[in-house]
Residue frames as qw, qx, qy, qz and C-alpha x, y, z in Angstrom:
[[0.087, 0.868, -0.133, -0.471, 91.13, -118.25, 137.17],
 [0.715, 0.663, -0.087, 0.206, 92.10, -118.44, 133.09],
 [0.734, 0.010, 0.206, 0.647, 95.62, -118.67, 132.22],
 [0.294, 0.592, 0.361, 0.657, 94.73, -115.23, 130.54],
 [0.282, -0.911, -0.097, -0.286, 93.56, -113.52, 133.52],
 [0.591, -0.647, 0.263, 0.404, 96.88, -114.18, 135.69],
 [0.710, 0.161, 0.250, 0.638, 98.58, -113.20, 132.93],
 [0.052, -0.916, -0.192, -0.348, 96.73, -109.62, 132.96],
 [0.384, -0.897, -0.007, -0.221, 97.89, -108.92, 136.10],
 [0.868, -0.321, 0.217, 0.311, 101.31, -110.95, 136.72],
 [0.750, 0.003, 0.282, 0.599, 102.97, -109.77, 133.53],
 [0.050, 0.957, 0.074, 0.277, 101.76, -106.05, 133.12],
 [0.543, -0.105, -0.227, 0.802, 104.64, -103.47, 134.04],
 [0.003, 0.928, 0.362, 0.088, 102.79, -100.74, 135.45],
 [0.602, 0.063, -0.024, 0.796, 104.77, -97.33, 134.85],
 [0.069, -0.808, -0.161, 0.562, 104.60, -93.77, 136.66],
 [0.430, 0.749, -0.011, 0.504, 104.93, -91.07, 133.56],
 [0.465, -0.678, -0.046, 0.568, 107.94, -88.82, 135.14],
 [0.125, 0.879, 0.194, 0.417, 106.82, -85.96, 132.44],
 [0.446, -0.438, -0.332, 0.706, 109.33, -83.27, 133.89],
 [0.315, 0.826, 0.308, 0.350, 107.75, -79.70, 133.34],
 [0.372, -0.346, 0.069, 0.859, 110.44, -76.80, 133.04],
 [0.026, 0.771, 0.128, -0.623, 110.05, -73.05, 132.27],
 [0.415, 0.365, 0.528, 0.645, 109.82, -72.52, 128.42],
 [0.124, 0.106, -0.311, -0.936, 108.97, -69.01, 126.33],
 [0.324, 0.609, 0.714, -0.118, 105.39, -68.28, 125.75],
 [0.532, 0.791, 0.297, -0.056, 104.45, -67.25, 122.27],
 [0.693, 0.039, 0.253, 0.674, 106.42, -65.63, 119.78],
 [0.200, -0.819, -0.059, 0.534, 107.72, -62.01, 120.10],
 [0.645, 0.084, 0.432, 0.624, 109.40, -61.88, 116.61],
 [0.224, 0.564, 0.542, 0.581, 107.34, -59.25, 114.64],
 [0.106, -0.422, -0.305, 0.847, 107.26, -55.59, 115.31],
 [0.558, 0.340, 0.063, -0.754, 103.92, -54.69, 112.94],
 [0.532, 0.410, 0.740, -0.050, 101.27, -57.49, 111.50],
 [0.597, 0.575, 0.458, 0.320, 100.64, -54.96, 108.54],
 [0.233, 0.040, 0.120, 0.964, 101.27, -51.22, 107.24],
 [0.357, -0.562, -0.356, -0.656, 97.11, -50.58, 107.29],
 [0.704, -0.421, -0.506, 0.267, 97.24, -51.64, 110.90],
 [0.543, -0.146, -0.232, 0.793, 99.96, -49.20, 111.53],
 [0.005, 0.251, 0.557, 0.792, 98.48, -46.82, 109.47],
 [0.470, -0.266, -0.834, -0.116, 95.54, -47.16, 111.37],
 [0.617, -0.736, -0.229, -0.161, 95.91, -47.80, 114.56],
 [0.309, 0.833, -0.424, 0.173, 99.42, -46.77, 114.92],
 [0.917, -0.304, 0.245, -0.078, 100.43, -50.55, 115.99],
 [0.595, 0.387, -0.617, 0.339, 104.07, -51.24, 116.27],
 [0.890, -0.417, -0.180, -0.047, 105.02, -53.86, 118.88],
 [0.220, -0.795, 0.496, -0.271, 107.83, -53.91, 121.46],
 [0.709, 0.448, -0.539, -0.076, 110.16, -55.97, 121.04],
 [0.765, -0.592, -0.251, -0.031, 111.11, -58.42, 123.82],
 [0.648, 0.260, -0.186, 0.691, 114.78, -57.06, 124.24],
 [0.258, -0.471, 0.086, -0.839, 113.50, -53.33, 124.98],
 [0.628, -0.612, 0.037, -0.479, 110.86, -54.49, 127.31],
 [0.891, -0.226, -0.300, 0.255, 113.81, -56.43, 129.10],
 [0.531, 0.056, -0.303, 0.789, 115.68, -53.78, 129.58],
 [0.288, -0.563, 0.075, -0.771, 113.06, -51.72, 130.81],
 [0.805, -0.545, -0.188, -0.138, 112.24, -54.12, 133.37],
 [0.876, -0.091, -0.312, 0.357, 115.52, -54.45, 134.43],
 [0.226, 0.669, -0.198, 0.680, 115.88, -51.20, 136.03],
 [0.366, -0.120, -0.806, 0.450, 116.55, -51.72, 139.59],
 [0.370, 0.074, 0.224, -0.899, 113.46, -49.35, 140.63],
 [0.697, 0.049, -0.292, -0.653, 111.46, -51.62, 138.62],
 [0.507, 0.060, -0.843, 0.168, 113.31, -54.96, 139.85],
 [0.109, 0.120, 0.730, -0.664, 112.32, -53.81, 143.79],
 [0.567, 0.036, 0.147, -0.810, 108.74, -53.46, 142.55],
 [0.787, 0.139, -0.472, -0.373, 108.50, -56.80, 140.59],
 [0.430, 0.011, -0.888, 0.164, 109.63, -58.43, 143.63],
 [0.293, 0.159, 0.456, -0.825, 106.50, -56.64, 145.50],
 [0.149, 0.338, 0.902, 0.224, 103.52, -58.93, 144.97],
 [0.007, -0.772, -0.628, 0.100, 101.04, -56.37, 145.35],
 [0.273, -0.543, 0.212, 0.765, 103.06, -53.54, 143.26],
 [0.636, 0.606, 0.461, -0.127, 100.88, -52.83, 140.41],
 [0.200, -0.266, 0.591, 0.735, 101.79, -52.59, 136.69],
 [0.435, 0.621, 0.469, -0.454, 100.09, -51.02, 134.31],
 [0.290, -0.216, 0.613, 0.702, 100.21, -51.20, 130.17],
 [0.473, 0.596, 0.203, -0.616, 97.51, -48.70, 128.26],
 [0.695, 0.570, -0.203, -0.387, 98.31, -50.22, 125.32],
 [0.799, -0.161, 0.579, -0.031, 98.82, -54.09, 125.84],
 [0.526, 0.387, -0.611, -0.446, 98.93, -55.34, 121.98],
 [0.865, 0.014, -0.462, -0.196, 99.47, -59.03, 121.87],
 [0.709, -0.696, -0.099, -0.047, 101.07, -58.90, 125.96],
 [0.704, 0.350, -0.330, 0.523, 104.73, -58.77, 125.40],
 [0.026, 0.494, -0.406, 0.769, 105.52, -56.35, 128.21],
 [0.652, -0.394, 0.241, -0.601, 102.40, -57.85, 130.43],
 [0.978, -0.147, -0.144, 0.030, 103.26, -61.73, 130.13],
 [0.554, 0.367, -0.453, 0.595, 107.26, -60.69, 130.74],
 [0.270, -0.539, 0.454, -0.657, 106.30, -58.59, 133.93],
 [0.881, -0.215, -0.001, -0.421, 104.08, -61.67, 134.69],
 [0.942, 0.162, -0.296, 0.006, 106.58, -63.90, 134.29],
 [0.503, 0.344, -0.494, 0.621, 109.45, -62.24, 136.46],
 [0.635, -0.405, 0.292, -0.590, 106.71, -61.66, 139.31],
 [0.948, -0.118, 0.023, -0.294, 106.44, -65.15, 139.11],
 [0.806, 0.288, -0.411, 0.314, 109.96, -65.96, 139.19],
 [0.133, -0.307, 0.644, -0.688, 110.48, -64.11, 142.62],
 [0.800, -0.233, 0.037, -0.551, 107.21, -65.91, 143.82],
 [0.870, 0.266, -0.409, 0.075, 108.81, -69.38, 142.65],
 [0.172, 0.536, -0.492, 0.665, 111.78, -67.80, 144.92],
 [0.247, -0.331, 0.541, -0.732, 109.84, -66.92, 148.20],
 [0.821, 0.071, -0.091, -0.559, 107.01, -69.87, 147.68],
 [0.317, -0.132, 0.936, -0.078, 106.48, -73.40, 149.25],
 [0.089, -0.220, -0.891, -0.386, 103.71, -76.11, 147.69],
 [0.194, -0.461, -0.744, 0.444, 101.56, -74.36, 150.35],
 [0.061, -0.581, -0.037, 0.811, 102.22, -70.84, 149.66],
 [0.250, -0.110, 0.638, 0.720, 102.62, -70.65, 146.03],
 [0.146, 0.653, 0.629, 0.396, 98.69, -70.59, 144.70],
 [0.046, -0.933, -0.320, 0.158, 98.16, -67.40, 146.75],
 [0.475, -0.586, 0.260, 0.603, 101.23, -65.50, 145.91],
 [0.348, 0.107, 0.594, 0.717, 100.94, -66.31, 142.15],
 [0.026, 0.735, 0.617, 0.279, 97.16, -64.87, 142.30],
 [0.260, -0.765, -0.092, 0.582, 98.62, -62.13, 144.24],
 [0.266, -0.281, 0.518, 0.763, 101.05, -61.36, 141.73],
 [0.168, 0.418, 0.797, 0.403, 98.73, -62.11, 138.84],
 [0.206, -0.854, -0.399, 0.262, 95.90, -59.57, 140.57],
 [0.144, -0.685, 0.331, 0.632, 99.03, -56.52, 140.28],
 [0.155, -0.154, 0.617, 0.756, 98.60, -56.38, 136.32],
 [0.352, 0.669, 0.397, -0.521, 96.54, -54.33, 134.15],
 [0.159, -0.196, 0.402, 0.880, 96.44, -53.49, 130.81],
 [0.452, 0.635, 0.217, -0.587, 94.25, -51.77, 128.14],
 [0.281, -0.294, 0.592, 0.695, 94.22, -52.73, 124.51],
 [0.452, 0.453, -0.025, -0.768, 91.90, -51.55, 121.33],
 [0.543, 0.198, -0.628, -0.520, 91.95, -54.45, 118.89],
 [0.941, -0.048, 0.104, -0.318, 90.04, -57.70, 119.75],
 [0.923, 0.196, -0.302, 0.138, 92.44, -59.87, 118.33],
 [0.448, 0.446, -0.562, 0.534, 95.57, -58.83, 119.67],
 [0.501, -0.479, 0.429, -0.580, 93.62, -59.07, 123.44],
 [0.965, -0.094, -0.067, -0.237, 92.83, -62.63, 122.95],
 [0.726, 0.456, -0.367, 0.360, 96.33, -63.18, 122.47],
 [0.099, 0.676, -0.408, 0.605, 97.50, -61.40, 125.05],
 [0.638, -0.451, 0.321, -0.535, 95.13, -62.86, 127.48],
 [0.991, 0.057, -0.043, 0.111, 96.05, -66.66, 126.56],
 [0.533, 0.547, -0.434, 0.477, 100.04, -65.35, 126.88],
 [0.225, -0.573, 0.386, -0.687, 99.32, -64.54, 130.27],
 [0.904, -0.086, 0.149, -0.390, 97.27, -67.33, 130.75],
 [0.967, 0.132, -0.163, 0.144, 99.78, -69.86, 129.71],
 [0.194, 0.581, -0.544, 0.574, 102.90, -67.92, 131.59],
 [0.616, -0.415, 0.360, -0.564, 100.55, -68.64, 134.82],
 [0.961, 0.122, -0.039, -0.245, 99.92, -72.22, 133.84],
 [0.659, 0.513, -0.442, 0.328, 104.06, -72.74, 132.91],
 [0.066, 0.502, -0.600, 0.619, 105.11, -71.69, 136.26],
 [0.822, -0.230, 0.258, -0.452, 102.59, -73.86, 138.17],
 [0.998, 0.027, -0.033, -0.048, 103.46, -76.65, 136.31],
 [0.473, 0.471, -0.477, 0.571, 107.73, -76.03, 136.62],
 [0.208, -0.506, 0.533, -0.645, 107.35, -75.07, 140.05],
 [0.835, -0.132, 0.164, -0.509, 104.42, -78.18, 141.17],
 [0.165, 0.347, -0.840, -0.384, 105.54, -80.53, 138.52],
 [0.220, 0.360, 0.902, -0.088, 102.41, -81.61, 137.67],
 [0.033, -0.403, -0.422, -0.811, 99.92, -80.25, 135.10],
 [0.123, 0.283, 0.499, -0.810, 97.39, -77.93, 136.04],
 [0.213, 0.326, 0.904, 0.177, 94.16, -78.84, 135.07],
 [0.095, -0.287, -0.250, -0.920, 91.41, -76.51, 133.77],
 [0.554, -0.458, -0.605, -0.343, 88.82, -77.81, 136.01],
 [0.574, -0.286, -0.439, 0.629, 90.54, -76.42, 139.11],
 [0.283, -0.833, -0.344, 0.329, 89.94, -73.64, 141.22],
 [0.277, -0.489, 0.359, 0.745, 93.64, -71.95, 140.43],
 [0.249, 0.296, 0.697, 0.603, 93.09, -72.66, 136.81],
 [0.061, -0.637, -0.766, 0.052, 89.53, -71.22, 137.28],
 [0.234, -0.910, -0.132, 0.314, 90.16, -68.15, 139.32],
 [0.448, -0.281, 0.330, 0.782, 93.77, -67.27, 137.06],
 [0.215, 0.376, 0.544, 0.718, 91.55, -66.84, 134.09],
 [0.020, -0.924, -0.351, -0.151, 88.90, -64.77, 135.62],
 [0.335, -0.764, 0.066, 0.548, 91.53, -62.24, 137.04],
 [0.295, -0.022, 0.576, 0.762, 93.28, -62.04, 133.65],
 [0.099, 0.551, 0.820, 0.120, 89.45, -61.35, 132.43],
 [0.173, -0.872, -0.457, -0.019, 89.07, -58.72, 134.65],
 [0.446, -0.651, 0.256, 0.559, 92.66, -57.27, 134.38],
 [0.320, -0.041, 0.549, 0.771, 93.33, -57.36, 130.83],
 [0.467, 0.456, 0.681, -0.332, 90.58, -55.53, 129.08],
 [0.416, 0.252, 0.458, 0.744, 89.52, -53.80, 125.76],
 [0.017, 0.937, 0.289, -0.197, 88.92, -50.00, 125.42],
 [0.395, 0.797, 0.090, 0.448, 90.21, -47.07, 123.89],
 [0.657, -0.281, -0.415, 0.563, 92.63, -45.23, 126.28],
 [0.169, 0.095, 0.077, 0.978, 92.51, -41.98, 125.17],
 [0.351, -0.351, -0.531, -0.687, 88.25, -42.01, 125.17],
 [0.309, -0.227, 0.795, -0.471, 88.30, -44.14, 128.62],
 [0.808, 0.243, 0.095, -0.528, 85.56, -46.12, 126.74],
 [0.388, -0.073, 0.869, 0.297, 85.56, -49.81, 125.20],
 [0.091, -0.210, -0.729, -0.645, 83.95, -50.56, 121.81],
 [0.145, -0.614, -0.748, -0.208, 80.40, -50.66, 123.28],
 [0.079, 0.732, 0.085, 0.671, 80.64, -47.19, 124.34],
 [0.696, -0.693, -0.120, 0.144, 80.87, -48.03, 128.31],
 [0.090, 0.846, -0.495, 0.177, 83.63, -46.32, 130.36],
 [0.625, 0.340, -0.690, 0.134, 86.58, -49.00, 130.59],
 [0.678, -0.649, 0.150, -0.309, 86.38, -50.58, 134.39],
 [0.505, 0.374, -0.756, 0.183, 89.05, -52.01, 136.30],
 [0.817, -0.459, -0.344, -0.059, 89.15, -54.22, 139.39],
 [0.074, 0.597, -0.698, 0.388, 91.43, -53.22, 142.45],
 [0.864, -0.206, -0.453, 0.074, 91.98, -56.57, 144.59],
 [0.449, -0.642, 0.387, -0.487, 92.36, -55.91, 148.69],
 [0.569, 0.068, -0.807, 0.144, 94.00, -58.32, 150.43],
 [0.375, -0.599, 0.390, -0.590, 92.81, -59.29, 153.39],
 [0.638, -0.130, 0.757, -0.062, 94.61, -62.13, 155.24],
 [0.321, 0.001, 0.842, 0.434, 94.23, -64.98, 152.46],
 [0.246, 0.700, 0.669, -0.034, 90.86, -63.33, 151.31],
 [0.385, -0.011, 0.274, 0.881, 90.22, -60.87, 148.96],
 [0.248, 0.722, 0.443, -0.470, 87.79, -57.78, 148.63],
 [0.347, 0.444, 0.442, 0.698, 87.18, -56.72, 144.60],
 [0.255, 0.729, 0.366, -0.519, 85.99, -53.12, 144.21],
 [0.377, 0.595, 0.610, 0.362, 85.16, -52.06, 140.75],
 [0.124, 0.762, 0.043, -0.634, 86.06, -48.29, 139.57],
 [0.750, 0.642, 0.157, 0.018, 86.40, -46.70, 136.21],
 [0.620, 0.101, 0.207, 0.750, 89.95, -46.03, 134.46],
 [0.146, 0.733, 0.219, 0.628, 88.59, -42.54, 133.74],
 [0.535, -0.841, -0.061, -0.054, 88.59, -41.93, 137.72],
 [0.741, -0.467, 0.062, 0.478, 92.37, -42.10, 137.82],
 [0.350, 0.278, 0.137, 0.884, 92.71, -38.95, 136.15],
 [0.002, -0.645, -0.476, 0.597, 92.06, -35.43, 137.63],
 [0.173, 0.210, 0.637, 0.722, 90.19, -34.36, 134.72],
 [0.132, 0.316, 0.408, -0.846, 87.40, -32.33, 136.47],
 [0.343, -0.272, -0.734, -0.519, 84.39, -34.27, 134.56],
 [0.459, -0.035, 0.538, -0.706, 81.77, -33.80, 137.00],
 [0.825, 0.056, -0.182, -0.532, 79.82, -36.29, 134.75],
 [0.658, 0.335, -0.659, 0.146, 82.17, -38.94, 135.93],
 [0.764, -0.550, -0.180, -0.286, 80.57, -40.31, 139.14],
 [0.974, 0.067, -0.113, 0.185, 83.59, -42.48, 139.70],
 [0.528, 0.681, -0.128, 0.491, 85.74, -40.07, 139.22],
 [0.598, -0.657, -0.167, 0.428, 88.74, -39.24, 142.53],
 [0.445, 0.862, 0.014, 0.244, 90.53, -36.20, 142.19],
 [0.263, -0.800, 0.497, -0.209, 93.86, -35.59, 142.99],
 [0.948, -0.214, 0.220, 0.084, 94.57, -39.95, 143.04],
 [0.156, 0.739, -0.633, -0.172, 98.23, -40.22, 141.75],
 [0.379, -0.243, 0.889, 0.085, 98.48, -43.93, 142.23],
 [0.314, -0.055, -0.756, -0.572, 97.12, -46.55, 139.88],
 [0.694, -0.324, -0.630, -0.129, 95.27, -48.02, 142.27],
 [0.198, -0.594, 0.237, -0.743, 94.73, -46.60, 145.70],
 [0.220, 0.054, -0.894, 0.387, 94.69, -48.72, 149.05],
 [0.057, -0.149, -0.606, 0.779, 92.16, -46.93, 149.99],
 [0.259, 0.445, 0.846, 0.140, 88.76, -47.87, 149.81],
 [0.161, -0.158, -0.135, -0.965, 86.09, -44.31, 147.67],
 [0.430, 0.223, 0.321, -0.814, 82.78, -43.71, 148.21],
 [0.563, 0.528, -0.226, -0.594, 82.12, -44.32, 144.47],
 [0.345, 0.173, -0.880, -0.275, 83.49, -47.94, 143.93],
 [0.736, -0.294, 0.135, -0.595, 81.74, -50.35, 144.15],
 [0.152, -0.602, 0.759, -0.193, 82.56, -53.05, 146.39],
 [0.809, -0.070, -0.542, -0.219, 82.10, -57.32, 146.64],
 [0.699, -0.663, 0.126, -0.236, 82.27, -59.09, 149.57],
 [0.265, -0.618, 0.735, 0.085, 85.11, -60.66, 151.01],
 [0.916, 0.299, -0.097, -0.251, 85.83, -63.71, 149.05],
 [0.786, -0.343, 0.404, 0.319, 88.76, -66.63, 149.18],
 [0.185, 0.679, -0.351, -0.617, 91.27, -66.00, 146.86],
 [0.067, -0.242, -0.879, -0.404, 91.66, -69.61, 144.93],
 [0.049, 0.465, 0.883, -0.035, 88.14, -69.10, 144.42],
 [0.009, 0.505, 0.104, -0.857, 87.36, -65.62, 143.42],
 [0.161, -0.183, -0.740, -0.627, 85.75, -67.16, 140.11],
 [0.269, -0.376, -0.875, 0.145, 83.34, -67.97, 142.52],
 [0.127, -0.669, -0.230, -0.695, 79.89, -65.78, 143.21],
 [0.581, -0.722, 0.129, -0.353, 79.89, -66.44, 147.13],
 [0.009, -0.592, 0.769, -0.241, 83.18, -67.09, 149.48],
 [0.587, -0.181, 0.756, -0.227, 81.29, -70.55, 151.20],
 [0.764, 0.309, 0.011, -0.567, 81.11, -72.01, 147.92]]
């Protein structure tokens, strides 16, 4: 063996990175309207992150945000300020009640219990990547260790956000392509999870009779209880609800 090769391997200091990752702010909350034709418009003025702290911070709302499976619900999302803040103090009781064990199903619990609606394209992308990187912050503060995109969690955080955050009109019940706006309610059962699929226009008794979908009389956002009219997926693990069949 070379002088060169026992030197490779004799005089290398091999070092662990000890990267520590800690809770930071996602995105920036500064600006309460992007233009005056905007407003104009679409009468878009943003909530500032103060206000939507101190709405959250009514103790009615505190006992719900420490209920994973206590749904919130924001018809007019903009760029997520109110949905990545609820997200982010769900996830700070989770952080709370959560070992290394617990902790992916709890956050997807949580995660799962937010909804919102919003009309521009742009300000949804946003919103969804605010959410998406609140989910991603608290994994990696709570794990310490990054959380790759090629994982399951990673995987399954974005499709729920996908299917929770969406775009449509609120007032029409309709999204740009003229469909009525659909949301996902997520059943727990035991660590598995049953999707069913109704429209946003069914949680209003609005006696449309053209609205299959449609439950009269529901008062909750989201009802425990399974209709006729949704329609339902099979039982599926939760890490893994990206996923088209549970034994995959």
């Amino acid at each position: 063996m070379s002088k060169e090769e026992i030197s490779l391997f004799d005089d290398q200091k091999f070092e662990t990175d000890h990267k520590k990752f800690e809770l930071k702010a996602i995105g920036n909350d500064g600006h309460l309207i992007k233009s005056k034709e905007r407003v104009q418009h679409h009468g878009e003025v943003f909530t500032p992150k103060w206000m939507v702290k101190k709405m959250l911070s009514e103790p009615a709302i505190q006992e719900k945000l420490h209920d994973l499976h206590a749904t919130f619900f924001e018809p007019s999302a903009g760029e997520g300020a109110f949905l990545k803040e609820v997200l982010h103090q769900k996830l700070g009781y989770v952080d709370k009640i959560s070992n290394k064990t617990t902790w992916k199903i709890n956050a997807l619990w949580a995660l799962m219990s937010i909804y919102g609606i919003e009309l521009l394209e742009d300000n949804l992308i946003k919103a969804k990547r605010a959410m998406l990187d609140v989910f991603v912050n608290h994994y990696q503060a709570f794990m310490q260790k990054e959380l790759s995109s090629n994982t399951d969690l990673y995987k399954s955080a974005k499709y729920v956000i996908n299917a929770n955050i969406v775009q449509g009109n609120t007032l029409s019940y309709k999204n740009d392509e003229g469909n009525l706006i659909e949301f996902s309610n997520w059943i727990p059962v035991e660590n598995q999870v049953k999707r069913s699929i109704f429209t946003y226009k069914s949680l209003f008794n609005n006696g449309d009779m053209g609205d299959t979908n449609a439950n009269i009389g529901q008062l909750s956002l989201f009802d425990s209880s399974e209709s006729a009219n949704e329609k339902l997926d099979s039982l599926k693990i939760i890490t893994k609800i990206y996923k088209e069949q549970t034994n995959e």
